[in-house]
gemmi code that builds the backbone of each chain (N, CA, C; Angstrom):
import gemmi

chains = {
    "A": [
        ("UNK", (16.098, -16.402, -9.835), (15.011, -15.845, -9.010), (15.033, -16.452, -7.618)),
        ("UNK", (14.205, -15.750, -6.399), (14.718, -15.819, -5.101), (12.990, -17.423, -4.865)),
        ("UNK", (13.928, -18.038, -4.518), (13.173, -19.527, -4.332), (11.445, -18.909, -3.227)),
        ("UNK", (10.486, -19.666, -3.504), (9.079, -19.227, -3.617), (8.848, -18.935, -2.083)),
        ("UNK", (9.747, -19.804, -1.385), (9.822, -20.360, 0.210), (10.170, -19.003, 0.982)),
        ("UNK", (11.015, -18.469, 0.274), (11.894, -17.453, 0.975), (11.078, -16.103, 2.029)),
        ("UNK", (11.132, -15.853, 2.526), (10.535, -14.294, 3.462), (11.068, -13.760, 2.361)),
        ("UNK", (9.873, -12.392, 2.240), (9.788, -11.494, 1.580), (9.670, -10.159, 2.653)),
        ("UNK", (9.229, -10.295, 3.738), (9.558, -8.933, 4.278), (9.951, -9.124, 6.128)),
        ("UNK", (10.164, -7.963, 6.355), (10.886, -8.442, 7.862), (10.320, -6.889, 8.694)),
        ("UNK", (9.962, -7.202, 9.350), (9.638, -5.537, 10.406), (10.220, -6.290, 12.351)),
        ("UNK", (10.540, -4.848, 12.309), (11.255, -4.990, 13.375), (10.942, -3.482, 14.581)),
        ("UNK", (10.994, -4.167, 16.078), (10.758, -2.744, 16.861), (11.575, -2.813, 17.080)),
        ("UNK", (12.056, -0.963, 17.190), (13.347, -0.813, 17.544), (13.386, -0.133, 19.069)),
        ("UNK", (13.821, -0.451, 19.866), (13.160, 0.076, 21.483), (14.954, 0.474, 22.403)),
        ("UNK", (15.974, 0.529, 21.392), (17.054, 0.988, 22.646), (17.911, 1.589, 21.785)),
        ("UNK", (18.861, 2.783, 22.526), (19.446, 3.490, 21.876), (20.958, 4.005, 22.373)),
        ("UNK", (21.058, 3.182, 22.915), (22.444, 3.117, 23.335), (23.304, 2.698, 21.912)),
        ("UNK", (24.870, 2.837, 21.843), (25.314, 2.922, 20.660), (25.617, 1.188, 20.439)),
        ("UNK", (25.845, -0.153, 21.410), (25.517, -0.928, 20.963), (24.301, -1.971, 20.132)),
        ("UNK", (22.898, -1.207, 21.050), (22.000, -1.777, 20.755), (21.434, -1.333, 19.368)),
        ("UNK", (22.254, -0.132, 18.889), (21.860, 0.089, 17.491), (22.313, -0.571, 16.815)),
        ("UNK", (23.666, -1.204, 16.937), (23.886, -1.920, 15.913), (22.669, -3.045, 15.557)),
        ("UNK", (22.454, -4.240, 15.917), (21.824, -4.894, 15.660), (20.305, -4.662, 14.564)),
        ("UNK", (19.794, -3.725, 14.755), (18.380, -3.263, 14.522), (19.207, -2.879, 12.697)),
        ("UNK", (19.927, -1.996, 12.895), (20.780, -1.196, 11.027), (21.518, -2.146, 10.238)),
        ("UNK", (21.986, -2.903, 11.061), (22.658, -4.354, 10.408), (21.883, -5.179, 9.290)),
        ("UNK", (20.717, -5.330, 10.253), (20.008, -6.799, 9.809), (18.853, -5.901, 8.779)),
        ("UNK", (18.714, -4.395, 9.008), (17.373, -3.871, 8.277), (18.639, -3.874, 7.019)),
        ("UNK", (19.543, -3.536, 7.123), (20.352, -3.445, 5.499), (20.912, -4.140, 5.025)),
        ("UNK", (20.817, -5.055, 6.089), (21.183, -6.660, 5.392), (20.062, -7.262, 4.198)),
        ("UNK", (18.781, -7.278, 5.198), (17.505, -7.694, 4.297), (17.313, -6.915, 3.392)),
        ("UNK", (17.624, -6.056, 3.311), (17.167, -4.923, 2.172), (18.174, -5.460, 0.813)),
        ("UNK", (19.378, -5.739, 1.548), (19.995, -6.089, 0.262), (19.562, -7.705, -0.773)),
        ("UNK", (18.925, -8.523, 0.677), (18.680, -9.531, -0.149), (17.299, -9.513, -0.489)),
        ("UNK", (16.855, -8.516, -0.666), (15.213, -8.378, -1.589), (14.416, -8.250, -0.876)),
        ("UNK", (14.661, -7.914, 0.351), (13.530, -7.949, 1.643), (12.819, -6.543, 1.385)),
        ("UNK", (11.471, -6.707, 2.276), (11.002, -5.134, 2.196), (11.130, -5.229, 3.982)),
        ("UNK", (11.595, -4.150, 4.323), (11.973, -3.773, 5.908), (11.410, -3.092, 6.279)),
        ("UNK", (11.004, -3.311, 7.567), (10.134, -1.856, 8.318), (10.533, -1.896, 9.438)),
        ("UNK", (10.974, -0.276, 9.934), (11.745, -0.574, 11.360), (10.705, 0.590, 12.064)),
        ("UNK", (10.017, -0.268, 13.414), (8.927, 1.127, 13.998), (10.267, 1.341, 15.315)),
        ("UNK", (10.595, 2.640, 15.624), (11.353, 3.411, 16.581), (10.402, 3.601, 17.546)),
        ("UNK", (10.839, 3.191, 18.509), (9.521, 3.918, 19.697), (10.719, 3.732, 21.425)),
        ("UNK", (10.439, 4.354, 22.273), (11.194, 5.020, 23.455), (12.751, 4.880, 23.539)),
        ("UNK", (13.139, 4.739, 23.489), (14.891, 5.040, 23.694), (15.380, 5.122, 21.960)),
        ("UNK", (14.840, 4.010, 21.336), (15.369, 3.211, 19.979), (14.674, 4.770, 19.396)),
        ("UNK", (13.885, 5.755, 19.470), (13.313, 7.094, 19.076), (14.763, 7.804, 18.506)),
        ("UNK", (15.579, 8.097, 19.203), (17.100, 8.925, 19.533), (17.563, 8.316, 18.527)),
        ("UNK", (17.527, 7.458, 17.271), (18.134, 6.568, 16.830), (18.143, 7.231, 15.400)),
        ("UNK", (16.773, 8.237, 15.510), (16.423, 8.669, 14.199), (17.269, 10.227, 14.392)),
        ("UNK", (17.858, 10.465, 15.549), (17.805, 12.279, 15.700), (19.394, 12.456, 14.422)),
        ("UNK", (19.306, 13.780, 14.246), (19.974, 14.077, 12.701), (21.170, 14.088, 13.232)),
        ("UNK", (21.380, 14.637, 14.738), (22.611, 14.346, 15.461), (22.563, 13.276, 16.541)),
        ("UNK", (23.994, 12.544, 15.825), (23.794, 11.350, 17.109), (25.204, 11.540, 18.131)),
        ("UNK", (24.426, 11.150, 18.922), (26.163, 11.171, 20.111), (25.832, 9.947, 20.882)),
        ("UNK", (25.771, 8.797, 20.568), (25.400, 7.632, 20.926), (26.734, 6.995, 22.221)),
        ("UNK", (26.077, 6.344, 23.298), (27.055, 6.113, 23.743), (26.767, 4.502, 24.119)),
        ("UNK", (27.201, 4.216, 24.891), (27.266, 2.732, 25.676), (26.979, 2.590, 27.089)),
        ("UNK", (26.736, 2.017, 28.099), (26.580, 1.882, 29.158), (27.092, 0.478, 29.710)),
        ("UNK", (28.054, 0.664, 30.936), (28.204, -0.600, 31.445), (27.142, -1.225, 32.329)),
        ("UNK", (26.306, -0.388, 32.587), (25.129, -0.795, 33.658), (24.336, -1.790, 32.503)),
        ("UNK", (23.789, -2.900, 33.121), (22.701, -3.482, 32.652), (23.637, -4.377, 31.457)),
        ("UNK", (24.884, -4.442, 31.557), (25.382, -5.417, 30.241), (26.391, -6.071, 31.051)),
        ("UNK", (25.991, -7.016, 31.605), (27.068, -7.842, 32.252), (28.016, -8.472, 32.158)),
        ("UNK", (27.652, -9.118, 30.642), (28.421, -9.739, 30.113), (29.650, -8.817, 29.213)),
        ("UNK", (29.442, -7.531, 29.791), (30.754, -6.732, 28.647), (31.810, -6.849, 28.566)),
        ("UNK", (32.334, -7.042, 28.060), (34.159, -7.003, 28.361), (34.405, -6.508, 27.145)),
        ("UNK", (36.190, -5.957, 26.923), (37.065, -5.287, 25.703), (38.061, -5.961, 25.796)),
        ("UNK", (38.082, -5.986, 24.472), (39.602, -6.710, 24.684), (40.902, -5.553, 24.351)),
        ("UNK", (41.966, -6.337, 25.407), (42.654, -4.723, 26.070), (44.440, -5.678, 26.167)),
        ("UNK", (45.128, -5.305, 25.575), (46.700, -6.196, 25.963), (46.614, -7.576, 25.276)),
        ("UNK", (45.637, -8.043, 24.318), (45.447, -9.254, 24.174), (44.560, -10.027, 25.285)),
        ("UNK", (44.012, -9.269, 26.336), (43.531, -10.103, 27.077), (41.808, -9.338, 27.054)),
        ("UNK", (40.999, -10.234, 27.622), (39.531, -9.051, 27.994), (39.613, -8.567, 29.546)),
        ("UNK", (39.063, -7.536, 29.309), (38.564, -6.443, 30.623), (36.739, -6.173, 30.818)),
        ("UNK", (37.096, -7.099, 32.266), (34.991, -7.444, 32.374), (35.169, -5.856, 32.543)),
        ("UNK", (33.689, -5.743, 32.498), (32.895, -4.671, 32.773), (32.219, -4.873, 33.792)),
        ("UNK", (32.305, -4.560, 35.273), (31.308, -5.048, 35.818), (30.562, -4.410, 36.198)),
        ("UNK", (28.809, -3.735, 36.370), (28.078, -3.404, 36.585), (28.380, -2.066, 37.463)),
        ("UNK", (28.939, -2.570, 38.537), (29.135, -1.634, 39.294), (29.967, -0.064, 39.241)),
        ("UNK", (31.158, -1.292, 38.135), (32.117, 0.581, 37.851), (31.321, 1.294, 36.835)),
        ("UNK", (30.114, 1.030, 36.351), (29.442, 2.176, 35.883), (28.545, 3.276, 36.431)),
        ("UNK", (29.239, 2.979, 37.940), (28.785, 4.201, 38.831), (30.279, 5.057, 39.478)),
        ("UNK", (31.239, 4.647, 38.771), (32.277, 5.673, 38.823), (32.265, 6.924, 38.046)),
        ("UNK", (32.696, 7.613, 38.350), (32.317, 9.365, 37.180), (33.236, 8.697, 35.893)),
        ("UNK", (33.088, 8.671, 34.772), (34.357, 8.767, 33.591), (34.112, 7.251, 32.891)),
        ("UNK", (33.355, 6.032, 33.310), (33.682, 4.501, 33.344), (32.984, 4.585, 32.287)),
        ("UNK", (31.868, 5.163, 31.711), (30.785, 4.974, 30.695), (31.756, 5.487, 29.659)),
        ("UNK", (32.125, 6.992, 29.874), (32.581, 7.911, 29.158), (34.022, 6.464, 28.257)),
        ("UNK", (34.518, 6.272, 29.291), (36.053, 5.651, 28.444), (35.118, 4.053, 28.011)),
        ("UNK", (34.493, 3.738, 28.581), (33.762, 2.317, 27.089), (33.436, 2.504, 26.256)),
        ("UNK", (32.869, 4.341, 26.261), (32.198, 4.578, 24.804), (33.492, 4.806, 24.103)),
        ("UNK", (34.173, 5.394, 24.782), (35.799, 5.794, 23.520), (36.225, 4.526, 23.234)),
        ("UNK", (36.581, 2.814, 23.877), (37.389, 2.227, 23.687), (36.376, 1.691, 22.237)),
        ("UNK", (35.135, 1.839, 22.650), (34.223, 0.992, 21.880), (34.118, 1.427, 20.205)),
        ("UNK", (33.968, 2.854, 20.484), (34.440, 3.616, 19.154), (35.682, 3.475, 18.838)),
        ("UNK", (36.673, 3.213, 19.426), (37.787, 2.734, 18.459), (37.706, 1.627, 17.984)),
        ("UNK", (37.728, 0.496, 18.717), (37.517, -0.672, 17.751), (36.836, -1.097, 16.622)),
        ("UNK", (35.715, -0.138, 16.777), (34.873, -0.084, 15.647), (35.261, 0.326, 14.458)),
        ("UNK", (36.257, 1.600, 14.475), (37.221, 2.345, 13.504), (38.341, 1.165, 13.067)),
        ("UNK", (38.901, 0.887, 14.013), (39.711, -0.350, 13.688), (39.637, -1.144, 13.239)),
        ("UNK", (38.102, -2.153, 13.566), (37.962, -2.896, 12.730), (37.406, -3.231, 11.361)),
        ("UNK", (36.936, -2.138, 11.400), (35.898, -1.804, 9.506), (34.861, -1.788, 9.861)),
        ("UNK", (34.263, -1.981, 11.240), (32.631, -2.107, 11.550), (32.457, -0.302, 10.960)),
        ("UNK", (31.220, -0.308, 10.526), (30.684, 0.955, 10.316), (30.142, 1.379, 11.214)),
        ("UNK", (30.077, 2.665, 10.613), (29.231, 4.120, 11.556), (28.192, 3.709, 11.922)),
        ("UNK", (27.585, 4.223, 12.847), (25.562, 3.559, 12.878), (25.281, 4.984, 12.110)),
        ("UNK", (25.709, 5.852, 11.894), (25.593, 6.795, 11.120), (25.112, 6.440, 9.311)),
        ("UNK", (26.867, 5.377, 9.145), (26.680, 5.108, 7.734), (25.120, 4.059, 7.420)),
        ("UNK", (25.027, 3.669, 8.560), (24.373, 2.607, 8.677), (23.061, 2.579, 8.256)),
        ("UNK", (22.398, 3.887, 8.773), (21.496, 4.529, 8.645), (20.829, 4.829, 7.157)),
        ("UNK", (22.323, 5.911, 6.955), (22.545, 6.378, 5.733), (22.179, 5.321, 4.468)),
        ("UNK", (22.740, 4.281, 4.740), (22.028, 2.815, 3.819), (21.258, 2.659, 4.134)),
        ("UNK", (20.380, 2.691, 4.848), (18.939, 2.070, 5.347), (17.820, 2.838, 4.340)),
        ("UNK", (18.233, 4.020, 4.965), (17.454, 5.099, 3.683), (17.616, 5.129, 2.389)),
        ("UNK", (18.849, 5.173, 1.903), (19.036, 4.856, 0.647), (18.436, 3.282, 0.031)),
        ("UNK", (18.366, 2.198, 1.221), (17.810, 1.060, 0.783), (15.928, 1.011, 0.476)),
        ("UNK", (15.781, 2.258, 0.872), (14.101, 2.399, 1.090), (13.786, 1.753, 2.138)),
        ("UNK", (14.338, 0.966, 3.261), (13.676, 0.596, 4.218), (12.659, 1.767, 4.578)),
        ("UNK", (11.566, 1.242, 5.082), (10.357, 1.950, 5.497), (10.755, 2.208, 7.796)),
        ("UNK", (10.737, 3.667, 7.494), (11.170, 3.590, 9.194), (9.956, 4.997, 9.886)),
        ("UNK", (9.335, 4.369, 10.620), (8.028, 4.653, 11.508), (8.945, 4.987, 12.666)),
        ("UNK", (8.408, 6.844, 13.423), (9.087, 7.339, 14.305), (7.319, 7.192, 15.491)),
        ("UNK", (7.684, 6.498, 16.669), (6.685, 6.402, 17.041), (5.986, 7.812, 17.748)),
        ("UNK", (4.679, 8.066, 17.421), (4.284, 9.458, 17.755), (4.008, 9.660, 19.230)),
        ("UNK", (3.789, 9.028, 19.543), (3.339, 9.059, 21.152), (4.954, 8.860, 22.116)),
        ("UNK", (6.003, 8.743, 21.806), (7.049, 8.445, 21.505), (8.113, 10.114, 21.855)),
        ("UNK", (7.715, 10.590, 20.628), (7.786, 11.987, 20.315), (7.288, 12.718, 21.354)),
        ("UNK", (6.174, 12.654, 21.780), (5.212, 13.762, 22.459), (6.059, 13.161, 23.743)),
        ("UNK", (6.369, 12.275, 24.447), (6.180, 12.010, 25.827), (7.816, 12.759, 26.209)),
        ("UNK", (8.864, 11.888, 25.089), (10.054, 12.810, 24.999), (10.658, 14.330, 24.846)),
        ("UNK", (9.542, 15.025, 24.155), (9.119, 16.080, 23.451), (10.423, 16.475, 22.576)),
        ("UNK", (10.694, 15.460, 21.409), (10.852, 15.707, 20.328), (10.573, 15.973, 19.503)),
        ("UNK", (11.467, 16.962, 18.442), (10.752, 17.729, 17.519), (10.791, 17.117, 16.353)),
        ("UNK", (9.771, 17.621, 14.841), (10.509, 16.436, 13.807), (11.547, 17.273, 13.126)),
        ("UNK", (11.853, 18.273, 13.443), (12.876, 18.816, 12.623), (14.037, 18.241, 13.904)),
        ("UNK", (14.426, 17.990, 14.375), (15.081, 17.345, 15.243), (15.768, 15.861, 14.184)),
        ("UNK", (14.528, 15.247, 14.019), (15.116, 14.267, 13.089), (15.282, 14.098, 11.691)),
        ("UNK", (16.063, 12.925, 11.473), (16.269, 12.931, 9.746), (14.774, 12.964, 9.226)),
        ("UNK", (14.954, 13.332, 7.736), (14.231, 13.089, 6.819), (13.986, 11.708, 6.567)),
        ("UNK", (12.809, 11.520, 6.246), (12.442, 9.808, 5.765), (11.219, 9.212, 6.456)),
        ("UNK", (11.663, 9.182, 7.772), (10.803, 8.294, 8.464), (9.040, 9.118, 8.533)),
        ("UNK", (8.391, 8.341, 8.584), (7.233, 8.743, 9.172), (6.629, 8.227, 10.019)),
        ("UNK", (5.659, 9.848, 11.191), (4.999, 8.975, 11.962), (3.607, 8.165, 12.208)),
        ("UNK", (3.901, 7.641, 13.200), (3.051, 6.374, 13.705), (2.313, 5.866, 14.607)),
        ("UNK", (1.707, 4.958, 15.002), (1.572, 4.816, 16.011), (1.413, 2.869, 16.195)),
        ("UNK", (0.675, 2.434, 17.554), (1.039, 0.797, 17.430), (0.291, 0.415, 16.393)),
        ("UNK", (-0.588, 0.937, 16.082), (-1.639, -0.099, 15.311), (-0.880, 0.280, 13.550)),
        ("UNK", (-0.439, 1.141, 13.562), (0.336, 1.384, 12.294), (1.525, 0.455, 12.356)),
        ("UNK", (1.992, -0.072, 12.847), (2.985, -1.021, 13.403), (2.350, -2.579, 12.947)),
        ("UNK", (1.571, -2.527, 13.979), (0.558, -3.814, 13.912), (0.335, -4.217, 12.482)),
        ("UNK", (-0.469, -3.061, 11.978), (-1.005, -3.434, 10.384), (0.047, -4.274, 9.366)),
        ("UNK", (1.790, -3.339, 9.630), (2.791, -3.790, 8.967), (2.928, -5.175, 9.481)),
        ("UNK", (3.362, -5.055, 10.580), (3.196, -6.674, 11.433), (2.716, -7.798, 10.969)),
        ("UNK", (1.673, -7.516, 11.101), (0.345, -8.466, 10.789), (1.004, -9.091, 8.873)),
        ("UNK", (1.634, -8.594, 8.146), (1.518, -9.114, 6.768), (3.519, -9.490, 6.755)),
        ("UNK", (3.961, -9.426, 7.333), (5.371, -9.204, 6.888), (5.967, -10.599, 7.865)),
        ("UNK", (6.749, -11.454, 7.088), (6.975, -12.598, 7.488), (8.147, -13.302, 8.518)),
        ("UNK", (8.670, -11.893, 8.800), (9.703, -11.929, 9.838), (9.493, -10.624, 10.448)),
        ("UNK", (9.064, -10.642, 12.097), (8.873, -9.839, 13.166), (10.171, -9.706, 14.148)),
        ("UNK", (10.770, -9.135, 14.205), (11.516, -8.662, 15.426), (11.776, -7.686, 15.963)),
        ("UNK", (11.730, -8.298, 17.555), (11.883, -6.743, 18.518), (13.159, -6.589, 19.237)),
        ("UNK", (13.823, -5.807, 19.002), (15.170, -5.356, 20.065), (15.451, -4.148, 20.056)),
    ],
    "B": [
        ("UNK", (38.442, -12.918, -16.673), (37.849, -11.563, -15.495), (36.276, -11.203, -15.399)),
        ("UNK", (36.467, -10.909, -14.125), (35.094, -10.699, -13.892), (34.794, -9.290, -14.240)),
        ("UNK", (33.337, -8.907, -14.904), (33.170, -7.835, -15.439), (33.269, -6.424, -14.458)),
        ("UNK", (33.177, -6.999, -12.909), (33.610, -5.607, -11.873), (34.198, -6.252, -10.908)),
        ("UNK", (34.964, -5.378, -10.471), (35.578, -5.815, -9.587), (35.729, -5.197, -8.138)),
        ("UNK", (35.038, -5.237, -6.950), (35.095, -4.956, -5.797), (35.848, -5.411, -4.483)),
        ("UNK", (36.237, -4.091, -4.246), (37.490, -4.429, -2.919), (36.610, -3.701, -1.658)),
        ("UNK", (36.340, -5.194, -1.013), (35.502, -4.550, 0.395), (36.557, -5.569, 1.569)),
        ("UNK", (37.991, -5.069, 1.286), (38.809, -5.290, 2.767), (39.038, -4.842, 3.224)),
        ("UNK", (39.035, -5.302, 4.532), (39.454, -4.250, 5.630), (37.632, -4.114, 5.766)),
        ("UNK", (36.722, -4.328, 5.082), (35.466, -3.987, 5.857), (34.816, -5.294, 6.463)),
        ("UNK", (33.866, -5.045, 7.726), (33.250, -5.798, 8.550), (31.706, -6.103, 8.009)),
        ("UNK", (31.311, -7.120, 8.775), (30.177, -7.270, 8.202), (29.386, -6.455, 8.905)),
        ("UNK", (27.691, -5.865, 8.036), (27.900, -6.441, 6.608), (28.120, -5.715, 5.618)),
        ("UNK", (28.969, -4.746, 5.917), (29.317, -3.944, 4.595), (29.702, -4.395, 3.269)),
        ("UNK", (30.440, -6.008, 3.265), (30.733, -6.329, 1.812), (29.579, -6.955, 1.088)),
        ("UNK", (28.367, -6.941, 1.627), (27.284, -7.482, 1.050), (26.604, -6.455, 0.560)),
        ("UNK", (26.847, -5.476, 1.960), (25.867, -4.304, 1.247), (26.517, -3.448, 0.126)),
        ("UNK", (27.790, -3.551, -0.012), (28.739, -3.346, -1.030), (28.462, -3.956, -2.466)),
        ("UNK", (28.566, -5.217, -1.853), (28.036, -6.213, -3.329), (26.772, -5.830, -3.731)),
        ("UNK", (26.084, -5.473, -3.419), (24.401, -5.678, -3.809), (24.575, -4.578, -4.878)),
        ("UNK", (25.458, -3.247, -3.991), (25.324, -2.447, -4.869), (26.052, -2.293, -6.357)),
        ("UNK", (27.152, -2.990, -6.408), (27.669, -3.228, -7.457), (27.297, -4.079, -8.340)),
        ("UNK", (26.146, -5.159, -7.672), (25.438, -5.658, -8.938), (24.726, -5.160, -10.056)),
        ("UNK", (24.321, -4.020, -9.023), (23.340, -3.714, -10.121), (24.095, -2.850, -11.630)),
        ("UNK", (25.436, -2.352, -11.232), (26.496, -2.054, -12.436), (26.704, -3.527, -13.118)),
        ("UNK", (26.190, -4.617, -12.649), (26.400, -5.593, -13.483), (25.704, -5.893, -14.477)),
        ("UNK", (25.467, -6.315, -15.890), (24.161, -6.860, -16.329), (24.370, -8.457, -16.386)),
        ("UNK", (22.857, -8.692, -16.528), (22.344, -9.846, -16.409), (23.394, -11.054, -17.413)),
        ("UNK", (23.932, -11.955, -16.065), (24.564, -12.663, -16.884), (26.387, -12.696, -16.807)),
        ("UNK", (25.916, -11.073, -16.016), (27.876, -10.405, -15.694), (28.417, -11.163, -14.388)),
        ("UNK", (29.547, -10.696, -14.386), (30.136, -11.273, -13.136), (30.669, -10.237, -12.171)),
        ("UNK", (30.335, -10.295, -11.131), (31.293, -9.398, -10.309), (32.430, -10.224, -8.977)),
        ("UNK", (33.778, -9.806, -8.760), (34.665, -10.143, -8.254), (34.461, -9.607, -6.895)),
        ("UNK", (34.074, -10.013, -5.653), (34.341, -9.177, -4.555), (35.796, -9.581, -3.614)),
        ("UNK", (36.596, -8.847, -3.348), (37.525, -9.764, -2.405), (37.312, -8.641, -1.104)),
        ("UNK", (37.547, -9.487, -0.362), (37.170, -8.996, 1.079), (38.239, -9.835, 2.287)),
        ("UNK", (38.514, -9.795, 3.457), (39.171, -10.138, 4.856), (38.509, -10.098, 5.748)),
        ("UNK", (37.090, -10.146, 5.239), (36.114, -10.505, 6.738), (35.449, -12.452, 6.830)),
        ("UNK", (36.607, -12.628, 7.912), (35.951, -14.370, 7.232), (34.747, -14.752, 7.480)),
        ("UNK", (33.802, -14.146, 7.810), (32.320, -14.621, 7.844), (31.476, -14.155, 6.455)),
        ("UNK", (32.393, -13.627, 5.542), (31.537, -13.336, 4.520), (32.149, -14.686, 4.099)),
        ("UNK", (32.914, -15.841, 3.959), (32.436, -16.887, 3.383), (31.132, -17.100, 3.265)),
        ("UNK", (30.199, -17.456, 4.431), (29.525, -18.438, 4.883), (28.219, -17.256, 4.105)),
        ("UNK", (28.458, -15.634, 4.436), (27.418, -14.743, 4.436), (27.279, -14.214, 2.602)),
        ("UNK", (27.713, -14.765, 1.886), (28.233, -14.777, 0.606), (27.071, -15.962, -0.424)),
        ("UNK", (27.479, -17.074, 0.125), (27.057, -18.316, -0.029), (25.506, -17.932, 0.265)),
        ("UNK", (24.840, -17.153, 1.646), (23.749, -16.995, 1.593), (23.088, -16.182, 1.126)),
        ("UNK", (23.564, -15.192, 0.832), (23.367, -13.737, -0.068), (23.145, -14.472, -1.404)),
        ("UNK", (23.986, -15.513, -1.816), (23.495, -15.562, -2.979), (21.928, -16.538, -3.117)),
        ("UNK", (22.542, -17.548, -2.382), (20.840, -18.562, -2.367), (20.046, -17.691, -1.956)),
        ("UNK", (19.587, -16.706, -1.280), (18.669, -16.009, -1.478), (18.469, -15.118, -2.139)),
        ("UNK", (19.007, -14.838, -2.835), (18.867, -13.537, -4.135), (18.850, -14.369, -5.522)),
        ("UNK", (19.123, -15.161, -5.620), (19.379, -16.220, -7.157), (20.050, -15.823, -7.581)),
        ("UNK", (21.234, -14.868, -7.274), (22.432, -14.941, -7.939), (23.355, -16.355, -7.559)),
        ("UNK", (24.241, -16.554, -8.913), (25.127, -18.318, -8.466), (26.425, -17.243, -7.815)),
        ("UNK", (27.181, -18.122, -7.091), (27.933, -17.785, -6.533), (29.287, -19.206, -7.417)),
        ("UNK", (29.792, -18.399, -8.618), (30.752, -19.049, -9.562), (31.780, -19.874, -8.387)),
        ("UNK", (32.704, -18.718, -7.784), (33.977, -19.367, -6.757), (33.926, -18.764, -5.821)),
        ("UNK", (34.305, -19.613, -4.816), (34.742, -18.822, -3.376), (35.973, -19.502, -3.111)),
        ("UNK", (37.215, -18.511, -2.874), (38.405, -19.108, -2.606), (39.353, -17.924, -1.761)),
        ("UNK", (40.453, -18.707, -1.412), (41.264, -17.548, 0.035), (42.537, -18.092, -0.953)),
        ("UNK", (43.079, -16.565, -0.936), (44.018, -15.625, -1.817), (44.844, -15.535, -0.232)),
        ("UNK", (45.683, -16.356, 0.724), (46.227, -15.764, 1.847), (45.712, -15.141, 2.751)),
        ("UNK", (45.292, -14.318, 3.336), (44.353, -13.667, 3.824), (42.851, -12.855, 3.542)),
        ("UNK", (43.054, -12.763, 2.127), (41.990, -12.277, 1.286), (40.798, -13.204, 0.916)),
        ("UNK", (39.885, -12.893, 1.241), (38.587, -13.925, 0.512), (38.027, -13.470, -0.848)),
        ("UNK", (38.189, -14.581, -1.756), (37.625, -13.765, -3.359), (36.033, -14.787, -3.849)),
        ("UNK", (35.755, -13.886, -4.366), (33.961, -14.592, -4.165), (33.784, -13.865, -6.090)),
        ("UNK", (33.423, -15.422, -6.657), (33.030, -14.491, -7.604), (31.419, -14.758, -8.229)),
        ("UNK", (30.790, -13.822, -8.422), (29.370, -13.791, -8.144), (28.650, -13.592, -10.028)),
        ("UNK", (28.084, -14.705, -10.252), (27.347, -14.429, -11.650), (25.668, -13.817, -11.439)),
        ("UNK", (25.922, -12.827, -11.575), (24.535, -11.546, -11.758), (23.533, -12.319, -12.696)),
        ("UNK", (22.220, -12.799, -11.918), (21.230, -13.576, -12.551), (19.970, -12.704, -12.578)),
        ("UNK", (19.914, -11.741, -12.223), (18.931, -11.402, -11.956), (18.420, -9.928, -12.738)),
    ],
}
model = gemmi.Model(1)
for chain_id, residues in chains.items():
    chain = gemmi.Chain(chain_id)
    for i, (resn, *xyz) in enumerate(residues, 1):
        res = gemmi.Residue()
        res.name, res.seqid = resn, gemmi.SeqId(i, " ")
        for name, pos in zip(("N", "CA", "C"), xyz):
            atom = gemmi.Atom()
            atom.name, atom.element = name, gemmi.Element(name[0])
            atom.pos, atom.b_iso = gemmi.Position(*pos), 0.0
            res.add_atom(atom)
        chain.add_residue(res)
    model.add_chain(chain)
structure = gemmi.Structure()
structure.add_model(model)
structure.setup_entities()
């Protein structure tokens, strides 16, 4: 049996939706899920897109400074600026999706796909919806909506909070 | 031998956990399951999967490049 000490549940906001910043948020909700956690992930402005049934997720070099790929054995910065060339976003998201294929990292697709199957509990924020004007047939099945204080309530009892 | 046996190489984390979890439950209480995997952070992520789930974690050992973890289903 899981020692008395241990967290029992974990909620997390999910607020970006670029195809790196998803990883983090599907990782750790199906990570905990596997080790007995109860998970709650609330989606609200960008991290919203995260739930849509089609994803075309990409990357951005703007705003990630620290990016680099590794390219010849060596890394290739990213620097801020060539993500105002036409095509610079477009080829990080391809190099980025390959490595991912390459290396066994999963889909944020599959990722998902476990999340739900894990029962994680996932809150699409409603005010969220309306401002974007997304539809819910737009998104997967599962989640329901919400709002902060529906957030809060989960919050308030669940022993690990995080926002990214 | 362990009563199942799972091949999560070639996968990244954390797919061999979320792999394992699910093959426990084909385990019964008391069974063993074999995972071998080539992601070397599932050493360390193995070891904690189990202290927090109360499953024992029997062996952890490297087969050459392969990591083999073998996991007694306590639960």
């Amino acid at each position: 049996m899981s020692s008395e000490t241990n967290a029992k549940s974990m909620s997390m906001i999910v607020t970006k939706g670029t195809l790196d910043w998803a990883y983090p948020p599907f990782i750790l909700a199906t990570t905990a899920a596997a080790m007995g956690l109860e998970v709650t992930m609330f989606f609200t402005f960008y991290g919203l897109g995260l739930l849509k049934k089609d994803l075309n997720l990409k990357i951005s070099t703007l705003g990630n400074p620290a990016m680099e790929m590794p390219m010849m054995g060596m890394h290739m910065a990213m620097p801020n600026i060539v993500s105002a060339l036409p095509g610079v976003d477009g080829m990080a998201t391809g190099m980025m999706k390959n490595l991912i294929k390459k290396k066994g990292v999963a889909s944020i697709e599959d990722l998902r796909e476990l999340a739900v199957e894990a029962d994680v509990n996932m809150i699409a924020c409603q005010m969220t919806m309306d401002l974007f004007e997304y539809k819910r047939e737009d998104m997967i099945d599962g989640p329901s909506l919400g709002g902060a204080a529906t957030y809060i309530e989960v919050a308030s009892k669940t022993d690990i909070n995080l926002y990214i | 031998m362990a009563d199942q046996v799972l091949d999560a190489k070639g996968l990244n984390c954390p797919l061999p956990i979320l792999r394992a979890k699910k093959a426990l439950k084909e385990v019964p209480t008391g069974g063993t399951l074999e995972v071998q995997a080539t992601d070397p952070g599932s050493v360390k992520d193995f070891e904690a999967f189990c202290r927090s789930t109360g499953n024992e974690l029997l062996e952890s050992r490297q087969e050459g490049g392969t990591y083999v973890f073998l996991i007694k289903n306590l639960n």
